[in-house]
C-alpha positions as a Markdown table, in Angstrom:
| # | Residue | x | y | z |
|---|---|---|---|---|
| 1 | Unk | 115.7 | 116.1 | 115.8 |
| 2 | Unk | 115.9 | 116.5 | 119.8 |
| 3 | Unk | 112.5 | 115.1 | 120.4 |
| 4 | Unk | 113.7 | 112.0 | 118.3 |
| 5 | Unk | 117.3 | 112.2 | 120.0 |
| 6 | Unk | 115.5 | 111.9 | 123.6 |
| 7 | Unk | 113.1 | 109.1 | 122.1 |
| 8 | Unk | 116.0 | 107.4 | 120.6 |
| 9 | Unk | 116.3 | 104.4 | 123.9 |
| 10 | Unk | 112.8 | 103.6 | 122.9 |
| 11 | Unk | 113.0 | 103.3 | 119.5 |
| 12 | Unk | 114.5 | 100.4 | 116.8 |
| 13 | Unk | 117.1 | 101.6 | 114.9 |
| 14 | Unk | 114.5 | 101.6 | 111.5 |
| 15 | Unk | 112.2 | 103.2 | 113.6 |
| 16 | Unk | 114.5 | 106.0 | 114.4 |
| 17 | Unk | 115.7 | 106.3 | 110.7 |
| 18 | Unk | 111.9 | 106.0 | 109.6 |
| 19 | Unk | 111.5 | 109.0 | 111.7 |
| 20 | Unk | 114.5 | 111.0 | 110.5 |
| 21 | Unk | 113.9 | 110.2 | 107.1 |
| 22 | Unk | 110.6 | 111.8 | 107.3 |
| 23 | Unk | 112.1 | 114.8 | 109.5 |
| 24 | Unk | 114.6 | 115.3 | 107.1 |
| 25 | Unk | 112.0 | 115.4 | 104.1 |
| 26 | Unk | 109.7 | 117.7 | 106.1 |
| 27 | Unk | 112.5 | 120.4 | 106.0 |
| 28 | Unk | 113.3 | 120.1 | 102.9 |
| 29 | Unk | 109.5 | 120.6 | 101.7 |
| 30 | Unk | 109.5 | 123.3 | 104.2 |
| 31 | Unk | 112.6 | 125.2 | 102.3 |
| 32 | Unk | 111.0 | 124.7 | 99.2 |
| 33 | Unk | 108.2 | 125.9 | 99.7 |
| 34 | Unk | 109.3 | 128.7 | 102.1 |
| 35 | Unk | 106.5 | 127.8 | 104.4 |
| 36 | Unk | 103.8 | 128.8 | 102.3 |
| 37 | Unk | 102.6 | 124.8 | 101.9 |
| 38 | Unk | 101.0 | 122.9 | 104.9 |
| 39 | Unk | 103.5 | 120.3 | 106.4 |
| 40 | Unk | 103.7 | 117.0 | 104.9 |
| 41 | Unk | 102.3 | 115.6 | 108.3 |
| 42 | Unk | 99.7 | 117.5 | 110.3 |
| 43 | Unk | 98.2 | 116.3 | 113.8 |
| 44 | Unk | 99.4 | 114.6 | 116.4 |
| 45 | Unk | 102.4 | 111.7 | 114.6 |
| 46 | Unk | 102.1 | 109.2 | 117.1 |
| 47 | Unk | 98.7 | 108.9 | 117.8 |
| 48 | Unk | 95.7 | 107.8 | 115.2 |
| 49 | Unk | 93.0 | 111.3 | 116.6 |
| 50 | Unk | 94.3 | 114.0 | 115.0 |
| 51 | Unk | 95.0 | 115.6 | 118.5 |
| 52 | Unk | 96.8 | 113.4 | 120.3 |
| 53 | Unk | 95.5 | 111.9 | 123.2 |
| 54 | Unk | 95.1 | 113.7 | 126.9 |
| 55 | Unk | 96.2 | 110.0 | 128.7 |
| 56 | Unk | 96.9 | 106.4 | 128.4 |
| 57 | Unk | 94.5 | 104.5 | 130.5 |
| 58 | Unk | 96.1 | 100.7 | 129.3 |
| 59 | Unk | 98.8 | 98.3 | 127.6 |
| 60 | Unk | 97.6 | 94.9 | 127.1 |
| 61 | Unk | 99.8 | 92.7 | 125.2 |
| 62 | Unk | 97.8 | 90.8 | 122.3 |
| 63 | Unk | 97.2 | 87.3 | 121.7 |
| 64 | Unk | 98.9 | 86.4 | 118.4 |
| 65 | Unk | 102.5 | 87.3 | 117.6 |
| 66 | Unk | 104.9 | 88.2 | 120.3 |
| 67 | Unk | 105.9 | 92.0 | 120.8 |
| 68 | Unk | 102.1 | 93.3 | 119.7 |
| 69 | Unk | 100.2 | 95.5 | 122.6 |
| 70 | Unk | 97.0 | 97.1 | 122.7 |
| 71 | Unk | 97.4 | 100.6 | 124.3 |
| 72 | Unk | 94.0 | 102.0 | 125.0 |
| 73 | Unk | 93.9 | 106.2 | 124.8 |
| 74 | Unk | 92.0 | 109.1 | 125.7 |
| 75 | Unk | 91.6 | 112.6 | 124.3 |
| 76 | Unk | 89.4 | 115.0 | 126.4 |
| 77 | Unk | 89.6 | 116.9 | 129.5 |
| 78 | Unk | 90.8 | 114.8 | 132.5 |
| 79 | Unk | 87.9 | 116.5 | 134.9 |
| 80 | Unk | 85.5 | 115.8 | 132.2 |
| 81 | Unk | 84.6 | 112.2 | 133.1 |
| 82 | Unk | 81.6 | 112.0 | 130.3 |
| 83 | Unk | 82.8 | 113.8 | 127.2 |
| 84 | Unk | 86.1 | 112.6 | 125.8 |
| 85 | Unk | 87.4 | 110.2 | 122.9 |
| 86 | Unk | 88.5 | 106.8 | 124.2 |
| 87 | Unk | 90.8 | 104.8 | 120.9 |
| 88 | Unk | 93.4 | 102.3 | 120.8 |
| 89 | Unk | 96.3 | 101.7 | 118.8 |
| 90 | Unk | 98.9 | 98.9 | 118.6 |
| 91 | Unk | 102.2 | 99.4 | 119.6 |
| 92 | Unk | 104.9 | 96.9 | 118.2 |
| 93 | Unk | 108.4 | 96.0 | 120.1 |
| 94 | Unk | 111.1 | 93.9 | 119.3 |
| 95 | Unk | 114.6 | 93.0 | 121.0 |
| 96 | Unk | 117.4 | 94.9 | 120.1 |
| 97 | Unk | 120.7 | 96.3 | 121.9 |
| 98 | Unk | 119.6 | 94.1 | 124.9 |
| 99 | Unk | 116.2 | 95.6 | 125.3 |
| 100 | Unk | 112.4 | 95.8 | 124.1 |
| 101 | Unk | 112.2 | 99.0 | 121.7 |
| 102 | Unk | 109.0 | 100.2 | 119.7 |
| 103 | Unk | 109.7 | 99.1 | 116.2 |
| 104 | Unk | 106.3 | 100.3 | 114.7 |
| 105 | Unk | 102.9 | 101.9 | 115.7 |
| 106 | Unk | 99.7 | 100.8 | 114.3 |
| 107 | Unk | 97.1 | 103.7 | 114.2 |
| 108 | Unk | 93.7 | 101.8 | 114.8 |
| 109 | Unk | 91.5 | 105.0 | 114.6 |
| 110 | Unk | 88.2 | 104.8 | 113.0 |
| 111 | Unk | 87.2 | 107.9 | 112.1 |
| 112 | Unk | 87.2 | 110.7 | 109.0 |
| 113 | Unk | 90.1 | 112.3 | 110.6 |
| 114 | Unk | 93.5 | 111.4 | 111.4 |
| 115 | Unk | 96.6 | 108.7 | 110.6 |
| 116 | Unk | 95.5 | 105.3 | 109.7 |
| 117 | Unk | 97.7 | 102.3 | 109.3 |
| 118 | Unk | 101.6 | 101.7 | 110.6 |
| 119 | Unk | 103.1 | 104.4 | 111.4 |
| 120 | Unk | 106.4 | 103.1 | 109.4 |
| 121 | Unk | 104.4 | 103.3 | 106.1 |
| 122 | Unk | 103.4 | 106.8 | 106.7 |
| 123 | Unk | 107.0 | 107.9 | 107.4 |
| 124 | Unk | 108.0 | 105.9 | 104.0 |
| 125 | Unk | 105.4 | 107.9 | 102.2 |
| 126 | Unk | 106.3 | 111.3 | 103.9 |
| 127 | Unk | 109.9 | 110.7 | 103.1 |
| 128 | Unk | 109.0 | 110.2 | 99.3 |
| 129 | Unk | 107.2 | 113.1 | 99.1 |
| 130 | Unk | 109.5 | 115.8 | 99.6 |
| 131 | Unk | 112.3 | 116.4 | 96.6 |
| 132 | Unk | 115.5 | 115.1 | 97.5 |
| 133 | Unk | 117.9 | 117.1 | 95.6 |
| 134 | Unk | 118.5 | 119.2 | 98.6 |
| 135 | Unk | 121.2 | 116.4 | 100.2 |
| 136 | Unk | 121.1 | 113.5 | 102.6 |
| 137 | Unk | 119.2 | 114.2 | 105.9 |
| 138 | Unk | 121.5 | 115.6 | 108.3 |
| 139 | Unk | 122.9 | 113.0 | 111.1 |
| 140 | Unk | 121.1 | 114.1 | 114.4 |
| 141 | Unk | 123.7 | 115.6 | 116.8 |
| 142 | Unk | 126.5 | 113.2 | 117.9 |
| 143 | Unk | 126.1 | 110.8 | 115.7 |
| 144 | Unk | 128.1 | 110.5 | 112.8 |
């Protein structure tokens, strides 16, 4: 809940539920299960390599519908200028509360491992997933 509390400036209001949602249905699998499953998500969540990425090396908006930018990553060692993995991934923003805020990410990734698709649909799925008899997720601190 902090990490998404410090995101939240950045982030659409679905986003942020999306998120929440998901967060909320991870510990509840976790209870459940007392640990003893794998998480409902595993890897890196914003990000289509299964690691995450080491740096961001561009953000190129798109041609085609407004909001859409290319963000070019890398995963690898930052001294290592021949071996590393080079991706991108689509970030989408739209104008709310006065401001541009990511309202979905589209994990481009083309390999075995790792998140494919918008990011929003694998929250929705995550969320499903868990039982829900265990309550409404919890409102993140100071929120009501």
């Amino acid at each position: 809940m902090n990490q998404i509390n410090r995101l939240s400036p950045y982030l659409s209001r679905r986003f942020r539920e999306s998120l929440l949602a998901a967060g909320a249905a991870e510990a509840r699998e976790f209870k459940r299960s007392k640990g003893q499953e794998p998480p409902l998500v595993e890897g890196a969540l914003f990000y289509s390599l299964f690691e995450g990425a080491s740096r961001c090396t561009a953000v190129e908006p798109e041609d085609g519908p407004a909001g859409a930018f290319r963000i070019t990553l890398e995963y690898g060692d930052p001294k290592d200028k021949v071996n590393f993995t080079r991706w991108q991934d689509r970030a989408l923003v739209v104008r709310e509360r006065g401001r541009w805020v990511v309202d979905d990410l589209e994990l481009l990734g083309d390999w075995a491992f790792g998140a494919k698709g918008k990011l929003s649909k694998i929250l929705k799925d995550v969320a499903g997933q868990a039982p829900s008899g265990m309550g409404a997720p919890t409102p993140a601190l100071g929120e009501k």
